[in-house]
N, C-alpha and C positions, 0 to 999 in steps of 0.2 A: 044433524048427522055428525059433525064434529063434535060434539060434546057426546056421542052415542061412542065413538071411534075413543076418546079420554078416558072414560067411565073404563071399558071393556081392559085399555091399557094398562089401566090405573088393574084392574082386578085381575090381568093375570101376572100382573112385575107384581105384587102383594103375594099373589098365590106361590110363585116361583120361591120370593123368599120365603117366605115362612118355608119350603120344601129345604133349602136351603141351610135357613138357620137350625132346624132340627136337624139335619144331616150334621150340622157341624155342633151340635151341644152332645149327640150320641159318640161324635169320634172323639172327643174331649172328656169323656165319663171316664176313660178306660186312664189306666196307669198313668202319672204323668214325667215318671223317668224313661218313658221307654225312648228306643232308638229313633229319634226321627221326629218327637212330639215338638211342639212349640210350648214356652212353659213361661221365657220369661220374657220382659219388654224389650229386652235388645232382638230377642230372637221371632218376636211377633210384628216389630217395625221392619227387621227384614223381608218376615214374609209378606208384608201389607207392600212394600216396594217390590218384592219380587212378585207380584200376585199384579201388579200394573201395566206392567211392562210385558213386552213382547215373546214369543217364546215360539222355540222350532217343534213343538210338541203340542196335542191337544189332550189336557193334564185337566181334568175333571174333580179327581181329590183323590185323597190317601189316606189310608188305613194301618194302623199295626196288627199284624195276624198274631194268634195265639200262642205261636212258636217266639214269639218277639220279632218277626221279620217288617219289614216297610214294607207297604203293598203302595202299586200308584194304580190307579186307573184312568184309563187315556185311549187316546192312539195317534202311533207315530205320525208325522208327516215327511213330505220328498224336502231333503237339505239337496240344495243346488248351488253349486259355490263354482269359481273361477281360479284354480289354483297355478300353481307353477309348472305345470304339468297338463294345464288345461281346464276343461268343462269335468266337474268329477260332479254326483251326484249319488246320492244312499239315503236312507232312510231314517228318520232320526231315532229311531227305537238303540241302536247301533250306540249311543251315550249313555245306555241306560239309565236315564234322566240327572245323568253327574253336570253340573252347572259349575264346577269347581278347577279345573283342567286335569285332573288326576287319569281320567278314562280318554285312552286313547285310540282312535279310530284309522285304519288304515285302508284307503279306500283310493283307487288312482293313480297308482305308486306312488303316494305319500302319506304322511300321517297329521293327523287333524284334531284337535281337541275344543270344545266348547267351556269356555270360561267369561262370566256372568253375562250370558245369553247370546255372546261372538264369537265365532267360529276364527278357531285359530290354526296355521300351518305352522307344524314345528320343522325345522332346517332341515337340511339332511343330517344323516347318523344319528339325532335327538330321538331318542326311545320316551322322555317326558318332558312335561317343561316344566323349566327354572324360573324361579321366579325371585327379584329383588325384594329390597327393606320394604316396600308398598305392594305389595302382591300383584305386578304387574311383571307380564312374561318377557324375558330376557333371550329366549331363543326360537322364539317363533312367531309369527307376523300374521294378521288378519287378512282373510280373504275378500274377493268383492263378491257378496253375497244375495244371490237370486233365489234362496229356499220359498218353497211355500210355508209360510208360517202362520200363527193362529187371527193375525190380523188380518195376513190376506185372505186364508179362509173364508173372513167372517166379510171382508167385502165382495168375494167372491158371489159367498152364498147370497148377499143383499143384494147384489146387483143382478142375479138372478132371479130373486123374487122380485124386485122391480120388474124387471122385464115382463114374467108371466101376468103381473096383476096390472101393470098399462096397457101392457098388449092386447091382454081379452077388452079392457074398457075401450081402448080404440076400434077392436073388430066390431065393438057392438053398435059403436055411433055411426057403422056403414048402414046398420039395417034399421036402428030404430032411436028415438029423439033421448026414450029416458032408458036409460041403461038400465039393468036387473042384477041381481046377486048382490057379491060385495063391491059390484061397479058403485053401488046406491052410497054407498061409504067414501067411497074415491071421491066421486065426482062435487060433494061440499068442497072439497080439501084445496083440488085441482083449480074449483072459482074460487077459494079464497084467496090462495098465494095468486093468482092472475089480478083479480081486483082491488085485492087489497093491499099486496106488494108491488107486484110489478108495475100493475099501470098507474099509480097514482106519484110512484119515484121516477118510471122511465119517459111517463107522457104518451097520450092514446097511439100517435105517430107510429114509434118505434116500439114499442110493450111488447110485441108480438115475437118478433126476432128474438127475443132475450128469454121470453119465460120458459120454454123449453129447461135453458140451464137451470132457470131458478127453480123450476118444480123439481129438477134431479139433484139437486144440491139442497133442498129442503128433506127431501122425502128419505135419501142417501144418510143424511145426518140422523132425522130424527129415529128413522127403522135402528139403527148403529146404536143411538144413546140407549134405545129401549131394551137390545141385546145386550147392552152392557148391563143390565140390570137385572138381570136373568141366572142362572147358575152354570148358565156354558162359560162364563168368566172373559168374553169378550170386552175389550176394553180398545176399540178400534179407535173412535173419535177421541181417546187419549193420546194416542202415540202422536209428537210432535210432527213426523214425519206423516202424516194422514192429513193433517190439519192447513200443514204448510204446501201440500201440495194444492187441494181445496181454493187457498188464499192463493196463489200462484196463478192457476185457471181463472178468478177472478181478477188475477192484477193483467193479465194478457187480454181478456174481454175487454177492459174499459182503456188499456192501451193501445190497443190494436183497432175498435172503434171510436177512439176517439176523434170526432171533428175538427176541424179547423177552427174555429172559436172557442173550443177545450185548451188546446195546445197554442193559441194564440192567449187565452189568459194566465196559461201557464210560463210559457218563456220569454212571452214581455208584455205584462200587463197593462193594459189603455189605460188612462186616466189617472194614471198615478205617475210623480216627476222620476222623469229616464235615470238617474244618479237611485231610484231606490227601485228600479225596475232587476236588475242581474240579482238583487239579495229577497226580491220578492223568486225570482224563477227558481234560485237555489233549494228556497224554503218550499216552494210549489213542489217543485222533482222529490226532496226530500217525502214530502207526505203522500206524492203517488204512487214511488218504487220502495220505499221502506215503512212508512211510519201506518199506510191504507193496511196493506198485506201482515205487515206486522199488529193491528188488531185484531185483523179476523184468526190469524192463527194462535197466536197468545189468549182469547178472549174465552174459544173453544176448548181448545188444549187445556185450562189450565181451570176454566170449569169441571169439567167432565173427572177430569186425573182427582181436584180434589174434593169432587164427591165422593168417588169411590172409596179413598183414603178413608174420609168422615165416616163414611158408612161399615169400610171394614175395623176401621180404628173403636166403635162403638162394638161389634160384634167380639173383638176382643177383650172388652171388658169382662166377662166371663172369664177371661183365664186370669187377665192381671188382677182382679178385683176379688178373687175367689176365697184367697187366703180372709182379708177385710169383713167379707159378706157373707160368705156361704155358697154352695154353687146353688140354690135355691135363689139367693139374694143378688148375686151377683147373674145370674142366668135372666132373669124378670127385671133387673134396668136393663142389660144389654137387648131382651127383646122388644123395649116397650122403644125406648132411645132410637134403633137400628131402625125399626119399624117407621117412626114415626119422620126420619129423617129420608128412609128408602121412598116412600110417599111425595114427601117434595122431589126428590130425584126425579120421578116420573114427570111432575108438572114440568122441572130445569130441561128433561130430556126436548118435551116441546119448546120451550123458552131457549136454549142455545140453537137449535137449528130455526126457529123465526129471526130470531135476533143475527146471524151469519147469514142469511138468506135476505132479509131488509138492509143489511148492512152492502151486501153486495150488488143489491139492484140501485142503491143509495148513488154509489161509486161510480156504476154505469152508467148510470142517469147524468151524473154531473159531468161525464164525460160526451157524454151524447144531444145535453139541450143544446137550443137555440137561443143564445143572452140577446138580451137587448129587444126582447119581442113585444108587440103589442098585446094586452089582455083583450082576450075575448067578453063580450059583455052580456046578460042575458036581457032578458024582455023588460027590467027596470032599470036598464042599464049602470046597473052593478057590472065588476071587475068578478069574474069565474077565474076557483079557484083552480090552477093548473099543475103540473108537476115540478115545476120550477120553486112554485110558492109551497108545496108539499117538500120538496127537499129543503127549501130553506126553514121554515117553522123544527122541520125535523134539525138541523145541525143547531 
């Protein structure tokens, strides 16, 4: 069933791009002076950086119309900002998709400009903003910013499809043992992350308590990588601030259940002489509040951001390589290149949420066993293997 659930994934992230990549070699045929095109490599590393990153709009592509005008196609979402003046809130269409501060909105009684993707407040009497030798605004100051934006859309929309598709799998195990529909899909997935993550790092005891988060933090990630892969241009599990939250909720689980023999081999370690016991706790503290947290959010983050990069940086080839090749020539590396790169991504999409998901039950685990215990033996009295001996093989 899991390898049925890859296959299917695997052929509609393929099907998407190539929908994609054709979309994007017809809007490329046409002129390449006109207003608005991407032509050269300074101008297509911007958009490969602005194409990553977060944004108050849901901005699908753009076209030149025949008049020479820029067409975008999208639709706005709610900006919700906290300004000097209060809760103000509008629409983002209201920027006309200007990213530069030039378009200035007035909304709340005051005025607001968006410049590279932050909502800014200009002072009073400032009709635009000024801007210093580094293009950074001089008379106007960033707001504290609650908009719905295209990240949170996209976790929005994910944690609502979680919902519907656990939920019916739970109503069904009230009436009957084997689930039906795409319950039949779930439920490999659901024993795998239980058996093969949780209970072999958390220990059969406590496994149970925990896998709840682990199946929602697997399944959260992996739906997210997939959509990113897709042509709605979600790129959620990039955004630092996604990632780090994730790693946060994992650094409070395994702090907050930690044991007394967790926190005993943490701030003063047995067996080791008392003079190197305070520079073992330093080093302990160090790796449970920064150095844990800070793999899992660096590890995800910086996966995912530079696939996408790889993957749009090869789809440009077509324009930088045109003059070199031919758009014939240069068109057939960047699909053959994009393609065969977009393909690993799908496997990576699985592989970064196992890997965040094993890592975090890892953490739990080791804050949760019981040291110093006896092995259990089985009928030859052999030592069984247990979660203790499963985290330590693992580090």
């Amino acid at each position: 069933m899991a390898m049925r659930v890859l296959k299917t994934s695997f052929v509609l992230a393929t099907t998407l791009f190539i929908l994609l990549f054709s979309n994007g070699i017809n809007a490329k045929s046409q002129e390449d002076k006109k207003e608005g095109a991407v032509n050269t490599k300074e101008e297509v590393e911007e958009y490969i950086l602005h194409h990553i990153k977060d944004s108050h709009d849901f901005h699908l592509f753009s076209y030149t119309s025949s008049e020479g005008e820029r067409k975008h196609v999208g639709f706005p979402l709610p900006v919700i900002v906290w300004s000097s003046q209060g809760l103000v809130s509008f629409m983002s269409s209201k920027f006309h998709h200007d990213d530069s501060g030039h378009h200035i909105v007035e909304a709340g009684g005051t005025r607001f400009a968006k410049l590279h993707g932050k909502i800014y407040e200009l002072q009073p009497g400032a009709e635009s903003i000024a801007f210093d030798e580094e293009h950074h605004a001089t008379n106007a100051t960033k707001v504290l910013d609650f908009s719905i934006t295209k990240s949170v859309l996209g976790i929005v929309l994910v944690g609502l499809l979680m919902l519907l598709l656990f939920g019916s799998l739970a109503k069904q195990y009230k009436s009957k043992k084997v689930p039906t529909g795409f319950g039949r899909v779930l439920e490999p997935l659901v024993i795998y992350v239980r058996d093969e993550i949780a209970r072999p790092n958390i220990g059969d005891k406590k496994y149970r308590q925990f896998t709840g988060y682990l199946l929602t933090v697997f399944f959260f990630i992996w739906i997210l990588n997939l959509l990113g892969l897709t042509p709605l241009g979600f790129n959620v599990t990039g955004q630092l601030a996604v990632t780090a939250a994730l790693a946060i909720f994992t650094l409070i689980i395994y702090t907050v259940k930690g044991n007394k023999d967790y926190w005993q081999h943490m701030l003063w370690m047995p067996g080791v002489p008392v003079l190197i016991r305070p520079v073992l706790a330093v080093i302990e503290l160090a790796g449970a509040f920064l150095i844990k947290p800070f793999s899992l959010l660096v590890r995800l983050f910086a996966n995912i951001s530079a696939g996408h990069i790889v993957v749009m940086s090869l789809i440009a080839i077509l324009i930088t390589m045109k003059a070199e090749m031919g758009v014939l020539g240069s068109s057939l590396l960047s699909f053959v290149l994009s393609l065969f790169i977009t393909l690993i991504e799908v496997l990576v999409a699985f592989l970064q949420a196992y890997i965040f998901t094993m890592l975090s039950a890892l953490f739990i685990g080791m804050a949760v066993a019981e040291h110093d215990h006896e092995h259990a033996h089985d009928e030859h009295g052999h030592d069984k293997v247990d979660a203790e001996d499963v985290r330590g093989n693992y580090i």
